[in-house]
N, C-alpha and C positions, 0 to 999 in steps of 0.2 A: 544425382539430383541436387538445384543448388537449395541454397537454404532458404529462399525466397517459395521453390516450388515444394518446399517440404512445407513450409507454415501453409502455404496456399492448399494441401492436400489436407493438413490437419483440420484449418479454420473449414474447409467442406464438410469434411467426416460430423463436425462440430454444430453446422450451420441444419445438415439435411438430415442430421439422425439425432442429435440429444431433442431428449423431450423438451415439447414446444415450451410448457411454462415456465421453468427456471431459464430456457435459455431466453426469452423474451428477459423477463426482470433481470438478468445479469447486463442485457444490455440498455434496458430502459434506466438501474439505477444511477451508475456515471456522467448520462444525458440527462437525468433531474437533479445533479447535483450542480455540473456546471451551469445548466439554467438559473438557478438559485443563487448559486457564488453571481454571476451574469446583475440577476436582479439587485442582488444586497450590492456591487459595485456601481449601479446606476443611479441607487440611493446615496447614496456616499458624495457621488459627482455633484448632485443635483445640490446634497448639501452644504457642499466647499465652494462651490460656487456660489451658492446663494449669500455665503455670508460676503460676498462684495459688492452687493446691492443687488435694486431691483433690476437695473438696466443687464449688468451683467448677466444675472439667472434669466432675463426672457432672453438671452441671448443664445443661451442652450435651446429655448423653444425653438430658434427660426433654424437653430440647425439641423433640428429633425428632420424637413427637409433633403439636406445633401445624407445624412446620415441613414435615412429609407434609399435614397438611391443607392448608393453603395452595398451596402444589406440586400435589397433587391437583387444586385448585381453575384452577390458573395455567394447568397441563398438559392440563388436560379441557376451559376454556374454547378453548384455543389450537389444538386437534388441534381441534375441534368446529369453531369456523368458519375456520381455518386451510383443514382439508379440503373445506367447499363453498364457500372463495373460490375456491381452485384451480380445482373442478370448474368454477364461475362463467365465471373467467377462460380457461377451453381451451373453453367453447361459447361464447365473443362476448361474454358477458352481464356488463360491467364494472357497470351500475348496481345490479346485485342483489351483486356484491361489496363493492361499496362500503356499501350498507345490512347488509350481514352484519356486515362491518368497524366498523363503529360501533355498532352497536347489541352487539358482541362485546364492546367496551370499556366501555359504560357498566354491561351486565349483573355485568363483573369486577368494574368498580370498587364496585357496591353488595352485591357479596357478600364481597367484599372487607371492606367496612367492616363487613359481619354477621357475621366471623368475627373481627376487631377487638373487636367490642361484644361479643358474647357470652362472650370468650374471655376479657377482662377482668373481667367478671359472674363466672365461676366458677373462675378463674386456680386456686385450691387446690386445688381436687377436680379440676379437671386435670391438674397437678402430682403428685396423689397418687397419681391410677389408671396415671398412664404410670410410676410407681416410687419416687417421690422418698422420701429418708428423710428425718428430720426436722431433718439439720446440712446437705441438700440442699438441703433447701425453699428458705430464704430468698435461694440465689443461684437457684434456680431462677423463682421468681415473679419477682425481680430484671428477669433476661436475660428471661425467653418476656413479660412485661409489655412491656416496649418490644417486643420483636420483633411481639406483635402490633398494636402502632397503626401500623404500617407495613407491616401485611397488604393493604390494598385496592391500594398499589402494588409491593408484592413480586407478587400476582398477576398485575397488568396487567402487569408487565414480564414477564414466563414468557410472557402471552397475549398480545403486540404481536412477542416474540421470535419466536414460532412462527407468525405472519400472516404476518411481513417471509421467515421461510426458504419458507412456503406461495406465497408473490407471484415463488418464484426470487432473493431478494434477502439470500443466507443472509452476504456480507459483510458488509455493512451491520448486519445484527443481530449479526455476531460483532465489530466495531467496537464496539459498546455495551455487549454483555455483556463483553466484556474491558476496557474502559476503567472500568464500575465494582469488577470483581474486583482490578482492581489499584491502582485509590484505595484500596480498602478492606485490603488486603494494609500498604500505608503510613500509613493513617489508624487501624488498629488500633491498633497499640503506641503511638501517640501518646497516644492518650486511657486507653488502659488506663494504663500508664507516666507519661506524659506528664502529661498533665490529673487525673492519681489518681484514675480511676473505677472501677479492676478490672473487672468484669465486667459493669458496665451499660455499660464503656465499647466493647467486643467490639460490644455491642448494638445500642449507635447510630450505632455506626463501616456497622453491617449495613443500616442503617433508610436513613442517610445515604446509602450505596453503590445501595441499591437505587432509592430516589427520584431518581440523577441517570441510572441508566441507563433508567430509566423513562422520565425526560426528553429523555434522548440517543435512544431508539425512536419519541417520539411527532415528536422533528424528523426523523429520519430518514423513516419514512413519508408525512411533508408532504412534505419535500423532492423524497426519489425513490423513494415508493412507487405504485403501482399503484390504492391503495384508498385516499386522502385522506380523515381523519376529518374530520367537516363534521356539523353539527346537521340539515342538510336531508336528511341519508342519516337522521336517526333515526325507526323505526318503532315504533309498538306491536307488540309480540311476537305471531306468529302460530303458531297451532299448527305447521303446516309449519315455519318458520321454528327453534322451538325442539325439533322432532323433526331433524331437520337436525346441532343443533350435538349432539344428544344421541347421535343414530349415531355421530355423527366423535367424539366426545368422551369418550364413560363407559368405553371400554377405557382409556386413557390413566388416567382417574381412579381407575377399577379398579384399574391398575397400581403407581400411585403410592400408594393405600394397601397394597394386598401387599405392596407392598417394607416398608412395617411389621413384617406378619405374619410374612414371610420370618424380620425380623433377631430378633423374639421368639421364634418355633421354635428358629431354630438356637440362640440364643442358651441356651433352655432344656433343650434338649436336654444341651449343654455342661454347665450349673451342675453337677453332679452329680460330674465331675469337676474340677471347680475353676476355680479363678481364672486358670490356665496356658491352660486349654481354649477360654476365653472370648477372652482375650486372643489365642490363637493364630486362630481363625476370624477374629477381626474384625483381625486384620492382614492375613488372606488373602485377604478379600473388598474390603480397599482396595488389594491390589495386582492383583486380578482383575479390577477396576471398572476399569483401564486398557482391558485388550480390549472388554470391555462397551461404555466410553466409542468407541470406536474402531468397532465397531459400529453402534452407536446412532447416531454417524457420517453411516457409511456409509446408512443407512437413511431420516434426514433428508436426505439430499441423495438419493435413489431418492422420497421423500413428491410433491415438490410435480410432480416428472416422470409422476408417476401421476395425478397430480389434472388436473391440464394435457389428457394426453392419455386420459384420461377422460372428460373433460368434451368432448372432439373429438373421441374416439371412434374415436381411433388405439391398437388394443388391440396392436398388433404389436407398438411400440415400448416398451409398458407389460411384454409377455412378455419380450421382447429386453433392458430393463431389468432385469425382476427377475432372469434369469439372469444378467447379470452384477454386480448385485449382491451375489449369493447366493455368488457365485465370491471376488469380493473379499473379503468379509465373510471367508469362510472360509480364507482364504489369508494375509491379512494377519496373523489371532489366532493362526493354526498355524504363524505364524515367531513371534509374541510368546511364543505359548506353547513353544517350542524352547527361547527365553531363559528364561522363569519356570522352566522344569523345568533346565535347567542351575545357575541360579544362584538356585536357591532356599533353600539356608540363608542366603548373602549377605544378599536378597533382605528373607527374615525378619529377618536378624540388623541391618538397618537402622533396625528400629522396637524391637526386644527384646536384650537382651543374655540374658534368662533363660534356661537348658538345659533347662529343660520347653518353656517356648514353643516354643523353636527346634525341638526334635524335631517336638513335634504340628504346630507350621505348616508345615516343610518336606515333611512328607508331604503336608499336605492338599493344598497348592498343588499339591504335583508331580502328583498324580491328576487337579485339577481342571483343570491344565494341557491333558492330554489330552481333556477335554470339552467345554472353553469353547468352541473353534471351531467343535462344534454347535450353540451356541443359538442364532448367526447366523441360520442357515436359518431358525430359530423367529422371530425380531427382524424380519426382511426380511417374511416370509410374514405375519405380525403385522400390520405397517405396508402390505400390498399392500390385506388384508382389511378393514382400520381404513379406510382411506381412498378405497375401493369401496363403502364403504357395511354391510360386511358387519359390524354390530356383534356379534350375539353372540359370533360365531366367534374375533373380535379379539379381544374383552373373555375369554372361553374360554383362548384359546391366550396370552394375556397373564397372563391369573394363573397358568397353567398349574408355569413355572419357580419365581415367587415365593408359591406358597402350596398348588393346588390338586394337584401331585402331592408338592411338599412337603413337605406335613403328612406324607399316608399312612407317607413314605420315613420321616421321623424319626420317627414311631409305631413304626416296623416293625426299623429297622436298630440304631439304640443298644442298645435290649434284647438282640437276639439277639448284637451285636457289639463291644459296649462302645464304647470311646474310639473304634476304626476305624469303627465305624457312624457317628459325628459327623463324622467327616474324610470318611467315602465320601457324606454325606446327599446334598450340592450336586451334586458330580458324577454319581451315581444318577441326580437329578432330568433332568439336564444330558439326560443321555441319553433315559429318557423321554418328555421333552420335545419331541424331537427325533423321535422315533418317531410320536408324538399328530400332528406338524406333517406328516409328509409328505403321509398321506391328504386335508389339510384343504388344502397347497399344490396337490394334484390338480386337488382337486373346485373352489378358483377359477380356477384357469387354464383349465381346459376349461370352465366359467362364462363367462369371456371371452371364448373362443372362441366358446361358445353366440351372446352379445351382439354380435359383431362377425356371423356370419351374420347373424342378425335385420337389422342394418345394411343388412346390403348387400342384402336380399330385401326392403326395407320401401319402398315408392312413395317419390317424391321430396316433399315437404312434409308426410308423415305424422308426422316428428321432432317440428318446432313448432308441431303440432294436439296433440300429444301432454304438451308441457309443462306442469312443474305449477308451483302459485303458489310464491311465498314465504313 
C-alpha cells in the first residue's frame, strides 16, 4: 500500500467513525483561524494604502470588482471538485479523486490566465463600469493590472485551499494561507515605503504573497494529501465530470458575485444620504464579517464531514452533524453578538472619529447584532445542500442574504423609512432569510432520510451496478 493510500484509509477510518463533534471543531478551528488572519490582512491593506491618499485607497474599491471575479472563479472551482473528491474519498474511490484533483487544477490555472488576458485587453472599461473617476483611474489600472497577471494563481490557491480542507486536511491549508497573509502584511510597507512604489507596490507585495501560497498548497498536497497531482490523473473533460464540479460549484460562484451586488445595493441605497451613511454601513459589515467569518468556519469544517460520509452513505452522522453545527454556529455569533451590541459605539468609534458615523453605525450594528446569529442556520443548511449535490437550492438560498431578498428589502424599506430603512436593510434580510431556509433544511434532511431507506432495502451489490462514469 503506497502511503498516499494509507493516509487515504486513515483520514476514512477518521472522517466516518470518530465522533461527530470533536471531529467537526478540529476541522472548523484552522478554517476560523485563516479567515481571521484573511480579515486582519485586508485591514492592514486597506490601511497602507490609504495612507497615499484618497485617489489611491478608492482605487482598492474599483478593484473589488476583478477581485470577486477571481474569487468567484477560485471559490466555484474549489467547492466544485473539493465536493466530489470528498464524495470520492467516503465510497472507496481514491483514483477518481485524484483525476478530479488535477484536472480541477489545470482547468483553474487556464481560466485563470483567461481572466488575466482578458482583463488586461479591457483594464479601462473595467475600471470605469465598477466607478472609477477620472483622478481614480490611473492608480486604479495601476493596482487591478498587476493584480490580474497573478489571477491564474490567486485562483489555484482559493481551489487547492478548498481540495486540501475537502480531503480533512483543513491545517495544512490553514499553514499556507496564513504564512502567505502574513509575508504580505510585512512585505507591503516595504515596497510601498521602502522600494517607492506606492500602490503598485500593495500589488505585487499581493501577486507575490499569493504565488508562494500557491506554492506552499501544491507541496502540501504532494506531501500529505490524499489526492497527489500527477499528469497520469489528467483526463479530457467529460461531461459527467464537468456536470459534477458545476453542481458543487456555481452556488459558491453565485455567492461570490452577490457579495458584489450586495455591497452596490446597500451602498446605493445610502448615497442619498451621504458620505456619513456610506461610511457607516461599510464599517458595520467589517465588523459583522467577524461572525460571518466564524460561521463560515464552522461550516467548512461540517463540508468535508458531509462529503465523506455521503459518499459512505452514513447519513446519520451527516443529520447528527448538521445539528450540531447549526447549534454552534448559532451560539458562538449570539455571544459575539452580546459584545457587538454592548460595545458598539466603541466598536464604530475604532474606524471613525465622525458623530454622523458613529450614530448611524451604532445603531445599525446593534440591530444587525440581533440577526446575525440567524444566518448560521442559512450558511450550514447552504453548505449541507451545496455538497449533496443539491445545486439549485444551494445556489437559491446562497444568494438569497446577499442579493435575491436583498434587492426587494432596500426597494421597499429606504423610501418608506429613510436613513432607518438603510440601517434595518441587512437585518430585515437576515431574517427572511432565515425563514426561506427552514422549509428548505426540512425537505433535505428528510431527503436523507428518504436515501438512507433506499440504502438499507436495496439488494447487496445493486450500489456498484448502479455507479456512474466520471
Amino acid at each position: 500500500m503506497s502511503r498516499q493510500e494509507d493516509t487515504a484509509t486513515t483520514k476514512y477510518r477518521q472522517m466516518t467513525e470518530e465522533p461527530i463533534r470533536p471531529l467537526i471543531l478540529s476541522l472548523a478551528a484552522p478554517s476560523i483561524v485563516s479567515n481571521l488572519v484573511t480579515s486582519v490582512y485586508n485591514l492592514c491593506d486597506t490601511f497602507f494604502v490609504g495612507s497615499l491618499g484618497t485617489s489611491a485607497e478608492g482605487a482598492i474599491g474599483i478593484s473589488f470588482v476583478v477581485m470577486t471575479a477571481i474569487q468567484a472563479v477560485g471559490f466555484g472551482m474549489g467547492q466544485g471538485t473539493g465536493n466530489a473528491i470528498s464524495r470520492y474519498l467516503g465510497a472507496r474511490e481514491r483514483e477518481r479523486a485524484c483525476i478530479m484533483a488535477t484536472n480541477g487544477l489545470v482547468t483553474t490555472l487556464l481560466l485563470g490566465t483567461l481572466i488575466a488576458i482578458l482583463g488586461n485587453v479591457f483594464i479601462e472599461l473595467i475600471c470605469l463600469v465598477a466607478g472609477s473617476t477620472s483622478t481614480i483611474l490611473p492608480y486604479a489600472k495601476t493596482f487591478v493590472g498587476i493584480i490580474l497577471l497573478g489571477a491564474p494563481f490567486m485562483c489555484s490557491s482559493l481551489m487547492l485551499n478548498m481540495q486540501l480542507r475537502f480531503e480533512g486536511e483543513a491545517l495544512h491549508s490553514m499553514i499556507a494561507i496564513m504564512t502567505g497573509a502574513l509575508i504580505n502584511i510585512a512585505l507591503e510597507p516595504l515596497l510601498i515605503y521602502g522600494a517607492g512604489l506606492g500602490i503598485a507596490g500593495s500589488a505585487i507585495s499581493t501577486v507575490i504573497c499569493q504565488f508562494i501560497s500557491f506554492c506552499i498548497l501544491v507541496w502540501q498536497i504532494q506531501r500529505v494529501g490524499i489526492t497527489p497531482l500527477s499528469p497520469k490523473w489528467l483526463r479530457r473533460p467529460t461531461r459527467a465530470m464537468v456536470t459534477k464540479i458545476v453542481n458543487g460549484g456555481l452556488p459558491s460562484f453565485v455567492r461570490q458575485c452577490m457579495l458584489g451586488v450586495a455591497t452596490t445595493l446597500l451602498n446605493e441605497a445610502a448615497r442619498p444620504f451621504g458620505d456619513a451613511a456610506i461610511a457607516a454601513l461599510a464599517i458595520v459589515q467589517r465588523i459583522a464579517s467577524i461572525g460571518n467569518y466564524v460561521q463560515i468556519g464552522i461550516g467548512q469544517g461540517f463540508q468535508p464531514v458531509i462529503g465523506y460520509n455521503y459518499g459512505a452513505k452514513l447519513y446519520e452522522r451527516i443529520r447528527a452533524g448538521y445539528r450540531f453545527s447549526v447549534r454552534t454556529a448559532f451560539t458562538a455569533v449570539a455571544l459575539l453578538g452580546v459584545v457587538t451590541f454592548a460595545l458598539a459605539p466603541q466598536l464604530v468609534g475604532l474606524f471613525s472619529s465622525d458623530s454622523e458615523v458613529l450614530e448611524i453605525g451604532t445603531l445599525a450594528l446593534r440591530v444587525e447584532s440581533f440577526t446575525l446569529p440567524l444566518t448560521g442556520t442559512a450558511m450550514i443548511t447552504n453548505f449541507l445542500l451545496q455538497t449533496t449535490g443539491r445545486m439549485w437550492r444551494a445556489t437559491i438560498l446562497g444568494a438569497c442574504r446577499l442579493g435575491l431578498v436583498l434587492g426587494p428589502v432596500v426597494l421597499v424599506l429606504p423610501p418608506l423609512l429613510g436613513l432607518l430603512g438603510v440601517q434595518l436593510a441587512q437585518p430585515v434580510t437576515d431574517v427572511i432569510t432565515f425563514l426561506v431556509t427552514i422549509p428548505m433544511a426540512w425537505s433535505i434532511l428528510h431527503e436523507l432520510a428518504a436515501e438512507e431507506r433506499q440504502v438499507q432495502q436495496a439488494p447487496m451489490g445493486a450500489e456498484t451496478a448502479q455507479r456512474q462514469p466520471l
